[in-house]
Structures are given as structure tokens and as C-alpha cells.
C-alpha positions as a printed Julia matrix, in Angstrom:
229×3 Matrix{Float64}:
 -117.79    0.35   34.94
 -118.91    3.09   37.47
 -116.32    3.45   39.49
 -113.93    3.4    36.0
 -116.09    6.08   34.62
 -115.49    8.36   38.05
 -112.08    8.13   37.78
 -111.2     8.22   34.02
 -113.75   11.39   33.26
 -115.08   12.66   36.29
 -112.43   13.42   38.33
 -109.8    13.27   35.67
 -108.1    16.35   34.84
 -107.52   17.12   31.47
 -103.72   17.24   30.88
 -104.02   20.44   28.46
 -106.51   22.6    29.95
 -105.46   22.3    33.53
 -109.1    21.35   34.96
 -111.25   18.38   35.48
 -112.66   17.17   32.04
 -116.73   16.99   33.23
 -115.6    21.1    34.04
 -114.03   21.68   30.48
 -116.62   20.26   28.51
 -119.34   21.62   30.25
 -118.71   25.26   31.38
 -120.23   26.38   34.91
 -122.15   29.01   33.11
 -123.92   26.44   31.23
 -125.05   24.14   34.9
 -128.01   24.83   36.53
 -126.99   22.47   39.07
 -124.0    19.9    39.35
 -124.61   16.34   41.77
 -121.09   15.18   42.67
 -122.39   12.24   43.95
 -124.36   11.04   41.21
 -121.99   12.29   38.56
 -124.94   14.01   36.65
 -124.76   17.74   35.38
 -128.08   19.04   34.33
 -128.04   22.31   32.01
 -130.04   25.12   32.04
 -131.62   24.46   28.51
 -132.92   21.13   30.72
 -130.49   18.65   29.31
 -128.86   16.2    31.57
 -125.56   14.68   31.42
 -124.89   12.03   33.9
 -121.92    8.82   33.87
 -123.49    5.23   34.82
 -121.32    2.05   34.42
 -122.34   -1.03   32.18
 -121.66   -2.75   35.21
 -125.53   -2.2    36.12
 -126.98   -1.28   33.08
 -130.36   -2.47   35.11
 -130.47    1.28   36.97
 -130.37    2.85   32.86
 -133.67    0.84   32.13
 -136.28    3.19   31.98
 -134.15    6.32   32.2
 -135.59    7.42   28.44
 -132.21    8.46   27.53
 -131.7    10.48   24.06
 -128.18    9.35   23.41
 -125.86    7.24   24.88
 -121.79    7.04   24.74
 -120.05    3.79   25.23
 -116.28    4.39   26.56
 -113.93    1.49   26.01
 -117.37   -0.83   24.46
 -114.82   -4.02   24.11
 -114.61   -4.11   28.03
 -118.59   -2.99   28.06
 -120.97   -5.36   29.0
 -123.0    -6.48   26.0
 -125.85   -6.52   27.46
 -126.5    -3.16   28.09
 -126.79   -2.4    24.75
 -129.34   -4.97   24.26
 -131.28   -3.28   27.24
 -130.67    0.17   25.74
 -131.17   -0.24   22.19
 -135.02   -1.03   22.1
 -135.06    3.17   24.0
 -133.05    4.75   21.97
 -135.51    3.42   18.87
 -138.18    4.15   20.17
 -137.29    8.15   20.62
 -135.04    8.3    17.62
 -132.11    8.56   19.88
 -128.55    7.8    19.02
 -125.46    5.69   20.28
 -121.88    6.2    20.05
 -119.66    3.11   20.67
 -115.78    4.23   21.58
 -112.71    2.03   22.1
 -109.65    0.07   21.8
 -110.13   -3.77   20.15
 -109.48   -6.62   22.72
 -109.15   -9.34   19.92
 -112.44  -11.0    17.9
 -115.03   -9.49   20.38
 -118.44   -7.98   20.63
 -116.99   -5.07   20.08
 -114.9    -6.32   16.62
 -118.01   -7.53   15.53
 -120.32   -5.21   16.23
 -117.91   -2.27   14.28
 -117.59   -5.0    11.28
 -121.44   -4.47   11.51
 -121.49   -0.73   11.27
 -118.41   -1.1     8.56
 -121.52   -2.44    6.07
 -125.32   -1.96    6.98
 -127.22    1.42    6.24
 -127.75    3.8     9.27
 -124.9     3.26   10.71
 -121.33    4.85   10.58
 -117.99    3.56   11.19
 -114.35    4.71   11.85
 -110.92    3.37   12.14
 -108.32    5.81   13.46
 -104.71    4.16   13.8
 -102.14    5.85   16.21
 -100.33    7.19   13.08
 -103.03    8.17   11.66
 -104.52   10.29   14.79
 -101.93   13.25   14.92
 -101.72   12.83   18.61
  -98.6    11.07   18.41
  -95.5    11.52   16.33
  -93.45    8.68   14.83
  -90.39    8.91   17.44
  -92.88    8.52   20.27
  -94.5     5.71   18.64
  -90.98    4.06   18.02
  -89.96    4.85   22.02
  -93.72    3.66   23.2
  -92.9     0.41   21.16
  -89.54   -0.48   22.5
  -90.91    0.68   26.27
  -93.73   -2.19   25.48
  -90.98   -4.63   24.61
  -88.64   -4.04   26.99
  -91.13   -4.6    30.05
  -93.24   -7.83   28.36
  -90.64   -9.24   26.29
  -90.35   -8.68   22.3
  -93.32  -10.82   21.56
  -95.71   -9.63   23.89
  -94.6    -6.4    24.0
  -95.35   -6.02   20.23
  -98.96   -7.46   20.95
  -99.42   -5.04   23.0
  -98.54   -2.31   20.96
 -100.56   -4.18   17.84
 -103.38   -3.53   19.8
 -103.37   -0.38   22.25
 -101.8     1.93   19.1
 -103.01   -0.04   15.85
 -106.47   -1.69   16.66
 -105.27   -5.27   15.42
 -108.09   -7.3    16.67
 -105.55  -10.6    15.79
 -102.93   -9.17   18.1
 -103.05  -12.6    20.52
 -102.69  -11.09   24.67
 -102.3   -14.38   26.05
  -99.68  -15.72   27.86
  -99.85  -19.23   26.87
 -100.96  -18.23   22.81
 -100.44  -21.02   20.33
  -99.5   -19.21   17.82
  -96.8   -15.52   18.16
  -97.56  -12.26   15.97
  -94.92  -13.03   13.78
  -95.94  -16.72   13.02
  -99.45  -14.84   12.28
  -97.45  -12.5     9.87
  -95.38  -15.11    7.95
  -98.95  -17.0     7.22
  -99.59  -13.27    4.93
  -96.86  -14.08    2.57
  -97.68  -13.43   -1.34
  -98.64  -16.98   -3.15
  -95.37  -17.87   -5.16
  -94.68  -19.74   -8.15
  -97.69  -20.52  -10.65
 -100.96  -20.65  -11.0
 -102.26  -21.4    -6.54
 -104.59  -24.58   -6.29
 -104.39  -24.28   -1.94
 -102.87  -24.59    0.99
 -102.57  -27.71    3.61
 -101.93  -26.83    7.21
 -101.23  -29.53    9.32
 -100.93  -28.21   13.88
  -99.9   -29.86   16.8
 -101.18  -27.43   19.44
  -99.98  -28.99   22.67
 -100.96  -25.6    24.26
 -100.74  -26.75   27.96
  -98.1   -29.78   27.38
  -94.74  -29.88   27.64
  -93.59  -30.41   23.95
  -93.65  -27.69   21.94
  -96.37  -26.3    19.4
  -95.86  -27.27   15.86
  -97.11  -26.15   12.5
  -96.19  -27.28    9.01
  -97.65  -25.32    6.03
  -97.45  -26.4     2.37
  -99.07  -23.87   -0.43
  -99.86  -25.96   -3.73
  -99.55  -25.15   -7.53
 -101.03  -26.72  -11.25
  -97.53  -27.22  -12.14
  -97.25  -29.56   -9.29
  -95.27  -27.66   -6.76
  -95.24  -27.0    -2.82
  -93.72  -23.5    -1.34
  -93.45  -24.47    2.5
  -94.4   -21.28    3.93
  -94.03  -22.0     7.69
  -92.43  -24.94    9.59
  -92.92  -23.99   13.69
């Protein structure tokens, strides 16, 4: 949104270099004139650099922009891509889309997209796998997640803010937990695997409790039970 985009990049002070971020990443010698007010830096080679929110994406119609960054696209309004899109191919123009999953989303599907169609480009970075954090912080993040939201939700939450597990379930009242989820990944065992019956009772809202029974089948005529909820 605008307003998120003033505060998380305009007026947010990079915690490294001791100044705002707009400032780092584009030097004063490089402005020929800054507007506070409209968030828009314009350079003296005649570029401009300017935050808008997806919140109104009606205001970027018509702005013939060369390239445009989504921040945080899984909280994005879809739409503004569909607005956008038909500009950027018209001038040859490019689009970045950053974020965080939020479960099976635009976003999800739109970098499952990328992941397998010519022209585009995509990239998974883990929080293990970034080099911003080491594994004790990860570990202390972790337990800080469970000890506020509970062990279940906490390690949702973690699923999803550090490892970009789009199945990582957020809500409260969730039928299934993370580790139900997990114990449905279990290696086929026994012989030769004909399939799998799942039988639910997902009395979400009642006041009974949710229940699962799932049988895995095999030629030889046996059933594993892999999960009784």
C-alpha cells in the first residue's frame, strides 16, 4: 500500500548504513530534485524513481513506466499487475515481483508460473540459505515464534516468514496442524503401492473434534494406516 511503502522504504532507515534507505540507494549527488511529498526522486540522467501503493494502482495507469518493483506481491493487489502489464509490453519494460508466500496465492501461483515458461526468471531463497541469518538465530527466532503463538502456530509462522512454505496453514481455526500435514509425507511402506483412501470429518466450526483416518494399500493385500486424527 502507499502509506506501507512510506514507512517501510521511504522513511526507513537502513539499520547498517545509518541513513534513510531512498538516501542510500540513491546518493544526493545523483538527484536533481527530491519531492518528499510525492515520494519521487528524479535523477539528473532524467530517470525517475517514485513509490505508489497497489492500493490505487488506477493513479499508475498511464504513467509509461519502464520497470516496476512489487514489494511483498502476496499482499499486492492483483490487479495492478493486470493494469500494468499491457505498459510494460508495450515499451519492453520489465517487472520484478518480491515477497514472502501467504499460502496458495496469486503470488504462489504466479512464481510457479515464472518457475516454467520462457522469459521469465525465478528464485527461491530460504532463510538458511540467505546468509543473513545464522543457525542459532534461526533456532532462538523459532522458539520466540512458539513461545508467543503456541507450538503449532508458532511453527506456521516460522514455516512461512523464514522458509516460504506456501502449505504453512495461518488460521486459527485450520482443519488440519503442520505436523498432521507432515505425517501425510511419510515414505510408502511395504510392497509394491496400489493407493491411498482418506476418509475426513472436518467439523471445522462444531464442537466435536476433526477427524481423519488414512489407509495406504498394497498388491500383496496390505493397509499401512498412516494417520488416525
Amino acid at each position: 500500500s502507499y502509506t506501507q511503502a512510506r514507512k517501510a522504504i521511504w522513511d526507513a532507515v537502513d539499520p547498517k548504513q545509518g541513513i534513510r534507505r531512498c538516501d542510500w540507494a540513491f546518493h544526493k549527488i545523483l538527484r536533481e530534485r527530491t519531492n518528499e511529498q510525492e515520494m519521487k526522486i528524479t535523477l539528473k540522467n532524467g530517470s525517475v524513481w517514485q513509490l505508489l501503493g497497489s492500493d490505487n494502482y488506477n493513479e499508475l495507469v498511464g504513467t509509461n513506466p519502464v520497470g516496476v518493483v512489487f514489494s511483498e506481491y502476496a499482499l499486492c493487489k492483483p490487479e495492478a499487475w493486470s493494469y500494468l502489464s499491457p505498459i510494460l509490453e508495450e515499451n519492453g519494460g520489465f517487472a520484478i515481483f518480491i515477497s514472502t508466500v501467504r499460502g496458495e496465492n496469486h503470488f504462489t501461483e504466479l512464481y510457479n508460473y515464472a518457475e516454467k515458461t520462457p522469459g521469465w526468471f525465478a528464485s527461491r531463497v530460504d532463510a538458511d540459505q540467505s546468509g543473513v541469518f545464522t543457525p542459532d538465530q534461526l533456532e532462538k527466532v523459532k522458539e520466540e515464534l512458539i513461545r508467543v503463538n503456541g507450538r503449532e502456530f508458532g511453527l506456521q509462522i516460522f514455516r512461512q516468514e523464514y522458509f516460504n512454505d506456501e502449505n504453512a496453514v495461518t488460521a486459527v481455526n485450520a482443519v488440519f496442524t503442520g505436523e498432521e500435514i507432515d505425517s501425510l509425507k511419510k515414505p510408502f511402506q511395504g510392497g509394491s503401492f496400489i493407493g491411498r483412501t482418506m476418509g475426513f470429518d472436518a467439523a471445522r466450526f462444531g464442537g466435536d473434534e476433526n477427524c481423519a483416518h488414512i489407509l495406504d494399500h498394497y498388491f500383496d493385500g496390505s493397509a499401512v494406516e498412516v494417520c488416525t486424527e
